[in-house]
N, CA and C of each residue as an Amber inpcrd file, in Angstrom:
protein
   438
   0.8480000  -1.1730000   0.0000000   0.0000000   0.0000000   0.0000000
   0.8960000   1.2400000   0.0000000   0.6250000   2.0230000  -0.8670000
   1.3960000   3.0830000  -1.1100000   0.9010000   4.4880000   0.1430000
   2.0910000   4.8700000   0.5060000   2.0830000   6.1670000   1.4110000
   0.6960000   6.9980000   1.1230000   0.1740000   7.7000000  -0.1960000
  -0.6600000   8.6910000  -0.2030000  -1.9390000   7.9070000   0.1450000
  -2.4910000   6.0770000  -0.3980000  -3.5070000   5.8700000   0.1040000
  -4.1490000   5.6770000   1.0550000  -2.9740000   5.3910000   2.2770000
  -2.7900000   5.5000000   3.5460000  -3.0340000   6.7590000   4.1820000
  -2.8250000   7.6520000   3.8480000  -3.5490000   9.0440000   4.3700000
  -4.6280000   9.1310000   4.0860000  -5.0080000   8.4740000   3.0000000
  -6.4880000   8.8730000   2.5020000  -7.6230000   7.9320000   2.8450000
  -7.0050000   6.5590000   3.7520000  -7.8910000   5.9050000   4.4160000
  -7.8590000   6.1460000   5.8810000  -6.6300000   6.2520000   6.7590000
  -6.7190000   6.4730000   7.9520000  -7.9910000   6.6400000   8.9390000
  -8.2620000   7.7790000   8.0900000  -9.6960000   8.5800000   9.0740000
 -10.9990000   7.1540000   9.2730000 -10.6480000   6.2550000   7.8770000
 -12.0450000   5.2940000   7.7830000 -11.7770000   4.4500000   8.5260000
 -10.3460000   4.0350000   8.5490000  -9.8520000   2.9780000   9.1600000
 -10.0980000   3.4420000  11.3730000  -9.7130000   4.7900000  11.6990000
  -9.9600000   5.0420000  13.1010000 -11.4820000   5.1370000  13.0860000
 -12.3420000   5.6700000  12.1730000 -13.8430000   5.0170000  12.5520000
 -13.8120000   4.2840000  12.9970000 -13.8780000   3.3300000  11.6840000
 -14.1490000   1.7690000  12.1370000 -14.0570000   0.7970000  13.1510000
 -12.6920000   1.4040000  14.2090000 -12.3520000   1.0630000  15.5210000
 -12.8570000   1.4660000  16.4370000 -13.0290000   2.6130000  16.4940000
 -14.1280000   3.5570000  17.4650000 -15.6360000   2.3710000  17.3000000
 -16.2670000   2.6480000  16.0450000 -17.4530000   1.8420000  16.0160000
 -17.2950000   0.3880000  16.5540000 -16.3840000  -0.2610000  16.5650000
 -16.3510000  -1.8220000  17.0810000 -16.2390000  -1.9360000  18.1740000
 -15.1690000  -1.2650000  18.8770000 -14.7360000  -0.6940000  20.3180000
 -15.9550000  -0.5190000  21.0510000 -16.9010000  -0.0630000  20.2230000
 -18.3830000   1.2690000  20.8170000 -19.4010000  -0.4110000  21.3630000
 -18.9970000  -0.8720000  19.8100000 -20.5490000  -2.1720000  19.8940000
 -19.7090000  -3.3890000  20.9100000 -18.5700000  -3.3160000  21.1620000
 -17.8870000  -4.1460000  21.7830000 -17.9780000  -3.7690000  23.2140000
 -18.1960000  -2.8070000  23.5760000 -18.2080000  -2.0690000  24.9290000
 -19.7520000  -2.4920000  25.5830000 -20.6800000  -1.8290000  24.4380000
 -22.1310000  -2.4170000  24.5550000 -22.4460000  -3.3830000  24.9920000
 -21.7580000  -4.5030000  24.4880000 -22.0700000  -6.0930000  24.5140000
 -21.7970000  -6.1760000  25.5260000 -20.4750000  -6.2670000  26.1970000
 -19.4430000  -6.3340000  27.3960000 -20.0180000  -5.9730000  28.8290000
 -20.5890000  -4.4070000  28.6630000 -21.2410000  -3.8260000  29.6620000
 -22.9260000  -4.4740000  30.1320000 -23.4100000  -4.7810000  28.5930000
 -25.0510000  -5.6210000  28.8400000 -24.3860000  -6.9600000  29.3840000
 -23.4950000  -7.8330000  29.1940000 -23.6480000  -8.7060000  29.4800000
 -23.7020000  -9.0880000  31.3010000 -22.1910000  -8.0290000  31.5270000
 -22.3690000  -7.7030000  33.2650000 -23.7060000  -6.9930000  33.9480000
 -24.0750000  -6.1790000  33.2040000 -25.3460000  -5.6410000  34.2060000
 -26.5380000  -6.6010000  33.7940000 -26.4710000  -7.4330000  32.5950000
 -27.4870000  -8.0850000  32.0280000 -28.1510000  -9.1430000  33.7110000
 -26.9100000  -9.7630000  33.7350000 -26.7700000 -10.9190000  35.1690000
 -27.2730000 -10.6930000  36.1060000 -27.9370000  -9.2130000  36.9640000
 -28.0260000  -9.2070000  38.1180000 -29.2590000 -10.2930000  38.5750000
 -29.4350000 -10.6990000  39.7490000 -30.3440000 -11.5030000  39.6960000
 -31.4440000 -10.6890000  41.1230000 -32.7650000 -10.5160000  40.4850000
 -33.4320000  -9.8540000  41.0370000 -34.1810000 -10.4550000  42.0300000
 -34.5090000  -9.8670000  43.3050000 -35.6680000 -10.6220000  43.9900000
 -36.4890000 -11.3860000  43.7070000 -37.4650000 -11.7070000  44.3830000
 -38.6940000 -12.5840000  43.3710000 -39.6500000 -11.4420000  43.7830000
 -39.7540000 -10.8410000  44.2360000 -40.8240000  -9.3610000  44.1140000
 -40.7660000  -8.9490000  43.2490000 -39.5410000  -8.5450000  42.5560000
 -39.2060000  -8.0240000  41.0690000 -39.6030000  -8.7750000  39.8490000
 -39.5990000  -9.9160000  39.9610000 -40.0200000 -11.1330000  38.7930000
 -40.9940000 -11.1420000  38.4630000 -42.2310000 -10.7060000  39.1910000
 -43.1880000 -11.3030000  39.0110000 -43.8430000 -11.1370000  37.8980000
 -43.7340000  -9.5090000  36.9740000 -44.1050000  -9.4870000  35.7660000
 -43.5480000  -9.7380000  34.5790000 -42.1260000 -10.4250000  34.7290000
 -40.8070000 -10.2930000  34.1680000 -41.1130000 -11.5680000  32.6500000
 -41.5940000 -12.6320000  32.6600000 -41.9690000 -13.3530000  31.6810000
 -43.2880000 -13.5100000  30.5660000 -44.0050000 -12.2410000  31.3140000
 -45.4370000 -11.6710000  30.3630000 -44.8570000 -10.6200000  29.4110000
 -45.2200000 -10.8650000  28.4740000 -45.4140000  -9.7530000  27.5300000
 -45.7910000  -8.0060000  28.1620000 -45.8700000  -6.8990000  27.7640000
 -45.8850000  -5.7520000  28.1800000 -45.8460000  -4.6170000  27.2740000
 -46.8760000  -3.6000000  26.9650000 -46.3380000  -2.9450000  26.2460000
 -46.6340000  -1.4160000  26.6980000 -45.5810000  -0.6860000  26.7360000
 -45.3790000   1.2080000  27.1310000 -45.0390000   0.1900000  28.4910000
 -44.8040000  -0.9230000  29.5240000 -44.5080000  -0.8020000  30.6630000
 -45.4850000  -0.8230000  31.4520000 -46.8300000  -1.5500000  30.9390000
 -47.8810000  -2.0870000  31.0700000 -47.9690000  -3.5500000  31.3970000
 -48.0720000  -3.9790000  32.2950000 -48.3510000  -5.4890000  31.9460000
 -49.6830000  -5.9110000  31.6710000 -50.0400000  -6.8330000  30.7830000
 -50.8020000  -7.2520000  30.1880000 -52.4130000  -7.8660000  31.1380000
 -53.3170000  -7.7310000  30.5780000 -54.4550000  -8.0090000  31.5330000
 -55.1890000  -9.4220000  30.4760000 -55.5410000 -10.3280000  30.6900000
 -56.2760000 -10.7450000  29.5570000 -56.0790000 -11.6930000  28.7660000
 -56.4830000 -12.2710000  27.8580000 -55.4790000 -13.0350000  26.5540000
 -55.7240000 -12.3680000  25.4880000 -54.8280000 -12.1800000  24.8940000
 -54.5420000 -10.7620000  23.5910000 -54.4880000 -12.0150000  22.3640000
 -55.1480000 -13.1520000  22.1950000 -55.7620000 -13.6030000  21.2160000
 -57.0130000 -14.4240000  20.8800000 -57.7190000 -12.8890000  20.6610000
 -58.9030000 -13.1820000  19.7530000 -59.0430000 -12.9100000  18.6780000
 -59.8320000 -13.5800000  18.0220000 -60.2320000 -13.1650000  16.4030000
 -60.9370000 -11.7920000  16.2060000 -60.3010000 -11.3870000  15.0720000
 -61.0270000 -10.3190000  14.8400000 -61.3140000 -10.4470000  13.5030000
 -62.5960000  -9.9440000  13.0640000 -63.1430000  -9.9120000  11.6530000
 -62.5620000  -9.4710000  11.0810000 -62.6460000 -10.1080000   9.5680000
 -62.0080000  -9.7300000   8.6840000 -62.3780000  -8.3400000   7.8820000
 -63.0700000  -7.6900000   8.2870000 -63.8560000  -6.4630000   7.4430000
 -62.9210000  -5.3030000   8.6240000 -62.1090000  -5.1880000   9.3820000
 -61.7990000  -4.5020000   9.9480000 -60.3660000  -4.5070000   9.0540000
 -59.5920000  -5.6260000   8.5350000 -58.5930000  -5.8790000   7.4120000
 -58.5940000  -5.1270000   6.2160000 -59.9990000  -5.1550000   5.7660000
 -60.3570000  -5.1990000   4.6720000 -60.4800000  -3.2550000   4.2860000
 -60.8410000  -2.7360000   5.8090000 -60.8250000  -1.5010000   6.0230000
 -59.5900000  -0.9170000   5.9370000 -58.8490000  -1.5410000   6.3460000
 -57.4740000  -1.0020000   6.8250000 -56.6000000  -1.0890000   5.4920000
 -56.9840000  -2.1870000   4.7490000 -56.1120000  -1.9620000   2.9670000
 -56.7090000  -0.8770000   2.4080000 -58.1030000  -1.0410000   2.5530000
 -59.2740000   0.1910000   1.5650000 -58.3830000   1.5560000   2.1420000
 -58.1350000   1.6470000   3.4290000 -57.8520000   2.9380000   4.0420000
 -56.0750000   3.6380000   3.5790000 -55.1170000   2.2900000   3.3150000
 -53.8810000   2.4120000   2.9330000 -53.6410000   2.9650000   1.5030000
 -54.8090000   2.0160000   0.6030000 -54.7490000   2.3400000  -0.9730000
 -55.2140000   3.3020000  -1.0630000 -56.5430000   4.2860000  -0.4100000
 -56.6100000   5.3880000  -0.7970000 -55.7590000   6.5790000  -0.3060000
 -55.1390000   6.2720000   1.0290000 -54.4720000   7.4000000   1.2080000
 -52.9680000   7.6490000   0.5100000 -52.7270000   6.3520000  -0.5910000
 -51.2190000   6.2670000  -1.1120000 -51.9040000   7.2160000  -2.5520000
 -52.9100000   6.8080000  -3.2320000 -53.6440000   7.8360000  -4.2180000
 -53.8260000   9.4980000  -3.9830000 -53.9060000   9.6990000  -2.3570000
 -53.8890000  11.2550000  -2.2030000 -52.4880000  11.7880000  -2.3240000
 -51.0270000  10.9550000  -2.1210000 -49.7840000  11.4700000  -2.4100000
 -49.6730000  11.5500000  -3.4650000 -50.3140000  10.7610000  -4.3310000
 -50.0990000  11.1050000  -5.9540000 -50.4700000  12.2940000  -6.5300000
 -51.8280000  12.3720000  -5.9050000 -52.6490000  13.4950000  -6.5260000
 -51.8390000  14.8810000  -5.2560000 -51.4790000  14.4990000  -4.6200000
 -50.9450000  16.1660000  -4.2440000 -49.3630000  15.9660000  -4.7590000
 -48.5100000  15.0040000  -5.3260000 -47.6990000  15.2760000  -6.1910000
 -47.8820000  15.8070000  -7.4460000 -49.5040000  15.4900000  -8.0960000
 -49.0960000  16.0830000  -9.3850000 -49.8080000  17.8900000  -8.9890000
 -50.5710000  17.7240000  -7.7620000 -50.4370000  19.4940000  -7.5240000
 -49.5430000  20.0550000  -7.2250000 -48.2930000  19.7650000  -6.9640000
 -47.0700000  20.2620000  -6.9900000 -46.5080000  20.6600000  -8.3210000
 -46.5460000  19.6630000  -9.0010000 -46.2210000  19.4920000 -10.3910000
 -46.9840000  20.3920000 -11.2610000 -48.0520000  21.3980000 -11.1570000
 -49.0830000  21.6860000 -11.7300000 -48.0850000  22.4250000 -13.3440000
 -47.4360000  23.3340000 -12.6370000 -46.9040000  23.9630000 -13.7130000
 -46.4000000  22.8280000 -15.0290000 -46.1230000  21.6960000 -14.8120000
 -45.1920000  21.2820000 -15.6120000 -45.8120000  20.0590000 -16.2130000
 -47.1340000  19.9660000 -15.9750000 -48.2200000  18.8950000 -16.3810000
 -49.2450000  19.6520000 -17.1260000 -49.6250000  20.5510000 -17.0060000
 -50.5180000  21.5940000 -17.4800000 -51.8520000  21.1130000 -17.2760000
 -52.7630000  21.0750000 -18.6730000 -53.9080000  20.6120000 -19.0020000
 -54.0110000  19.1110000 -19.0140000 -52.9170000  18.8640000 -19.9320000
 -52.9270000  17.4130000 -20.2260000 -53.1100000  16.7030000 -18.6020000
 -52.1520000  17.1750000 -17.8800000 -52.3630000  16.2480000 -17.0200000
 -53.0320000  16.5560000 -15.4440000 -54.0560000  17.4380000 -16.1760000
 -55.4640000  17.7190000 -15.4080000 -56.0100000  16.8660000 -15.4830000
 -56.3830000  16.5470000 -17.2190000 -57.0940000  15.4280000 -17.8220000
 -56.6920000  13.9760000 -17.1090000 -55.3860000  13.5320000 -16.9700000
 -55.2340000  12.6910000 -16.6180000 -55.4860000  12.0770000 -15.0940000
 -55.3470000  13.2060000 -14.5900000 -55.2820000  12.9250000 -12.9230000
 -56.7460000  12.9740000 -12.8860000 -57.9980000  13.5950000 -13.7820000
 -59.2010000  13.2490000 -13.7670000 -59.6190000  11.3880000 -14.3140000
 -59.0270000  11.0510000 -15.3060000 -59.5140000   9.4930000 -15.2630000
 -58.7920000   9.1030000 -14.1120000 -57.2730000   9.3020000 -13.4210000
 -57.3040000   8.4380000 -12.5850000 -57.9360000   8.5330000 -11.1210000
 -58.9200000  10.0470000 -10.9090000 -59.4450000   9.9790000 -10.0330000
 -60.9300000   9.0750000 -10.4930000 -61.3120000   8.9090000 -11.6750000
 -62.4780000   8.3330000 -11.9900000 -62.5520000   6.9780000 -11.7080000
 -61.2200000   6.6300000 -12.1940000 -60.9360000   4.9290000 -11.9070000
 -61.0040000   4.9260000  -9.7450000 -60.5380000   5.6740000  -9.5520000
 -60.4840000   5.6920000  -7.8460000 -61.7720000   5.4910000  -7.5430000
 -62.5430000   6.0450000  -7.7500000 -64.1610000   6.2200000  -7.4690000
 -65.0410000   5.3740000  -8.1830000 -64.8320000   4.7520000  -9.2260000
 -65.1700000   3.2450000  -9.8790000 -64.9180000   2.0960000  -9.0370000
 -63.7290000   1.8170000  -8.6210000 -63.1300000   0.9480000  -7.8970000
 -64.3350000   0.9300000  -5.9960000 -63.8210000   2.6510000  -5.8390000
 -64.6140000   2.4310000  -4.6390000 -66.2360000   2.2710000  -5.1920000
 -66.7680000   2.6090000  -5.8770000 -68.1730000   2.0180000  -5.9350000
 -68.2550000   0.6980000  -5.9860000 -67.1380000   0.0560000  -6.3610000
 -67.5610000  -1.5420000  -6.7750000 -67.1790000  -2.0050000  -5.2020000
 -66.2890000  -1.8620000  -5.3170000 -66.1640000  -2.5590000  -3.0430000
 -67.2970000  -2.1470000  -2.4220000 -67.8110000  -0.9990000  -2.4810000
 -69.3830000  -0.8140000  -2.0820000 -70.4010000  -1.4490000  -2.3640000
 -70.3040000  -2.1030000  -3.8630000 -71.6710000  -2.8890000  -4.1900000
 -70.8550000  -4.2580000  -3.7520000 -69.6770000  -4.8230000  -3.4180000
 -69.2030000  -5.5310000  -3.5320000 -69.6550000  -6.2380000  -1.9530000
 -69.7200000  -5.3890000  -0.9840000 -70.0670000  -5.1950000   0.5540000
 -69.2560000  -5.2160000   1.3420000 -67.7130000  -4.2810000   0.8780000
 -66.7390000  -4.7830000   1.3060000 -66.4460000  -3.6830000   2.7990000
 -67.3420000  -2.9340000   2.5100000 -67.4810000  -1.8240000   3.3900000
 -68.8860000  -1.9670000   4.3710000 -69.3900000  -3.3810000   4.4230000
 -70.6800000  -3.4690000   5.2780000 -69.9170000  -4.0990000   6.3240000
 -70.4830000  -3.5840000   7.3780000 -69.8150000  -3.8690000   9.0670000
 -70.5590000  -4.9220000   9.1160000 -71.7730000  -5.5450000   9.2110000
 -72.6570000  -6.2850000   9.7050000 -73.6910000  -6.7830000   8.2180000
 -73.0640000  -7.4480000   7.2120000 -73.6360000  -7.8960000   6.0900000
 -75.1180000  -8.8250000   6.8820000 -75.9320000  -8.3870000   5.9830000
 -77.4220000  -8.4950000   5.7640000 -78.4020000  -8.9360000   7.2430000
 -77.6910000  -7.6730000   7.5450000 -78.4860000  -6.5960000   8.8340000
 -78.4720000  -7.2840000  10.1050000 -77.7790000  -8.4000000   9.8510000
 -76.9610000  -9.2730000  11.5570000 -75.9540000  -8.1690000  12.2050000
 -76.5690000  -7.5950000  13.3350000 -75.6720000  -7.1730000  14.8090000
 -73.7290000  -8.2360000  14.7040000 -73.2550000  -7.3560000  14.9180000
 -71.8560000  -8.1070000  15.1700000 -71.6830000  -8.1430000  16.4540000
 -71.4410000  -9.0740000  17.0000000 -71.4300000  -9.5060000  18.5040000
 -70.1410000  -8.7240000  19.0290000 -70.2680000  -8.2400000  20.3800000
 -69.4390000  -7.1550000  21.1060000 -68.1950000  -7.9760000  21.5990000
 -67.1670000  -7.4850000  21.1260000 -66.0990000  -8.3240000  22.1270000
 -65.8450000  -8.0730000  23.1080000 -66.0850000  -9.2410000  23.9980000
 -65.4820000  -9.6660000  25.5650000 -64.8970000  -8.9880000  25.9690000
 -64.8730000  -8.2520000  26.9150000 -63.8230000  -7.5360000  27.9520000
 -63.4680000  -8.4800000  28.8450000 -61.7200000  -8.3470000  28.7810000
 -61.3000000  -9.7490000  29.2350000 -61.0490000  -9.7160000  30.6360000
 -61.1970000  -8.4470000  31.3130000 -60.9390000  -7.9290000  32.5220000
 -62.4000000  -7.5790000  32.9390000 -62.9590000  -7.9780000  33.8770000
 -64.3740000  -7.3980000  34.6700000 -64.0220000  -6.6930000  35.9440000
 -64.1960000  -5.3640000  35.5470000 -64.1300000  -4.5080000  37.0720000
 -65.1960000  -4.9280000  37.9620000 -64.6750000  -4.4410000  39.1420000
 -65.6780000  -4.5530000  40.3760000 -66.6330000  -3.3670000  40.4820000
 -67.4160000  -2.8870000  41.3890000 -68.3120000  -2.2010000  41.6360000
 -67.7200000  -1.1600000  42.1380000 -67.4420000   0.1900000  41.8800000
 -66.3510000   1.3240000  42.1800000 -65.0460000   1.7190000  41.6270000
 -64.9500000   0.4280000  40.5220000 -63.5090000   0.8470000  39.9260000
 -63.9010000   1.7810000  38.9620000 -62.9420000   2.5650000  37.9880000
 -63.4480000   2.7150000  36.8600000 -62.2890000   2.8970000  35.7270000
């Protein structure tokens, strides 16, 4: 390796040590504080699931309908169609007319599509006027909680 490329890597090369050193330190340090071994007062929520530092109440598997899925794509595909259409309003200057016209069929096709999932019933909560049964609260308070 010649003298000048050696100056011109140095700097990548003392990164690179710093960064390994850094994730090597990490590891080293979790592994000692990882060990402490806690009371059993402390344990007790330690093998449940938890989330924000919550522990869990319940069993967190039930079914849920599929029309709540079905909402949630309907709700993804149209809101990826509103970045389009406020990209080409950005674009206005440089699309002109023509592609007024255009962003009009492809809002037509948008609104075709959603009419047909509508006749389709893809948007009925409770197809042919059956109540959807309430889900279980898996926790029953007492009389004064709230």
């Amino acid at each position: 390796m010649n003298p000048q490329a050696f100056q011109e890597l140095w700097p990548l090369g003392l990164y690179l040590f710093f960064v390994l050193a850094l994730v090597a330190g990490m590891l080293i340090i979790s592994a000692l504080l990882g060990q402490r071994s806690p009371s059993a007062a402390s344990k007790r929520g330690r093998n449940e699931p938890f989330e924000s530092g919550i522990v869990s109440v319940g069993f967190g598997r039930f079914r849920i309908s599929a029309h709540f899925y079905m909402v949630a794509m309907l709700f993804v595909l149209f809101d990826l169609e509103v970045v389009y259409i406020i990209a080409w309003a950005i674009a206005w200057d440089a699309v002109g007319w023509s592609g007024y016209w255009g962003l009009l069929v492809f809002v037509g096709i948008l609104v075709a599509g959603l009419a047909w999932e509508w006749r389709q019933g893809a948007l009925e909560w409770h197809p042919g006027g059956r109540d959807v049964p309430d889900i279980q609260r898996p926790l029953q308070l007492r009389k004064g909680d709230s």
